[in-house]
N, C-alpha and C positions, 0 to 999 in steps of 0.2 A: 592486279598488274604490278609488278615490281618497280618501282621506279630508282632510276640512281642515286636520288636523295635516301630511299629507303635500304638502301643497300650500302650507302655508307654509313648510316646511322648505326644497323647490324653491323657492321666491320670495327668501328668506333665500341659496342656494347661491347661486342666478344674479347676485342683486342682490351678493353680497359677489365673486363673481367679476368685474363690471363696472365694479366700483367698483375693485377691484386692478388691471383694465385700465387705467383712466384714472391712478392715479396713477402706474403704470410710465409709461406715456406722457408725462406730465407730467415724470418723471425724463428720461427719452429725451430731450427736447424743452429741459430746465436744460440738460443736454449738451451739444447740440449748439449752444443759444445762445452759449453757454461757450465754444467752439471754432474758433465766427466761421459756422458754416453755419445761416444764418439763413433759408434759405430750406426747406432739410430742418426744421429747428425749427418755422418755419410751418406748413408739411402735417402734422405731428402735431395741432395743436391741434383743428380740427375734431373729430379723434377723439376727443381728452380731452375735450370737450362731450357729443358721442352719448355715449359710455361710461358716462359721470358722471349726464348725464340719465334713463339706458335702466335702471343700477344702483340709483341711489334711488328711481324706479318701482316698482322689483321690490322693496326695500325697503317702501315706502311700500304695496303693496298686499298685504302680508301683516293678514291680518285677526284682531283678538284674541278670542279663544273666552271668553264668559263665562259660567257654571256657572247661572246666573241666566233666560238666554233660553231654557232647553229645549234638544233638540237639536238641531243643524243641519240643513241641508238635506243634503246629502250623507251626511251617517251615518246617519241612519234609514229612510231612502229603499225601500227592498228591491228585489225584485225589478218591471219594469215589465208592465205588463199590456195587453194591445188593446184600444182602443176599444170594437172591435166584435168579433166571432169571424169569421175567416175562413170561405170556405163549404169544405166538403169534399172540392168538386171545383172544377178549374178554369174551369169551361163553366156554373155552378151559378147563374152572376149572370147566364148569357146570357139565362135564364129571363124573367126582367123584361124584359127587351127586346121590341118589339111584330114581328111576323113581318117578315118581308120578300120579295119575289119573286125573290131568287137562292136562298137557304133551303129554300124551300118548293116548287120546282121540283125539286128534286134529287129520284132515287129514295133511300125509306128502303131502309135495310136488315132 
């Protein structure tokens, strides 16, 4: 079961992994300006935007738990239950249904 501590733990991993993307990238990208390949240096930068932006998202959407609000959705949650109960047998809802003349022509058994 997921709980919200675990879920922002993941959101904290991804968002600090994306964010280490984009400033490698940003390294990559000094480099190569540095070097005179200016066109390799360009094609990085898109990426240092997605990365940057996708990171602090995943940063950003880590939620603060406060001892105040009762508990969360997700942790007290339990087990789910059916609407309704399913019927016993598969055929069990055919019952409701109003006869019909392919049905009702057959020999029973």
């Amino acid at each position: 079961m997921c709980t919200q501590q675990s879920i922002n733990r993941s959101n904290r991993m991804c968002g600090g992994f994306f964010i280490f993307l984009s400033v490698y990238s940003v390294a990559l990208s000094v480099i190569h300006f540095s070097s005179g390949r200016w066109g390799l240096a360009s094609l990085l930068l898109p990426g240092v935007v997605f990365s940057a932006v996708t990171g602090w998202l995943a940063l950003k959407s880590t939620v603060r738990i406060s001892r105040s609000a009762g508990s969360a959705g997700l942790e007290g949650a339990g087990k789910p239950v059916p609407a309704r109960p399913a019927p016993a047998h598969h055929l069990a809802a055919a019952k409701d249904l109003p006869p019909s003349k392919k049905t009702h022509s057959l020999t029973k058994d």
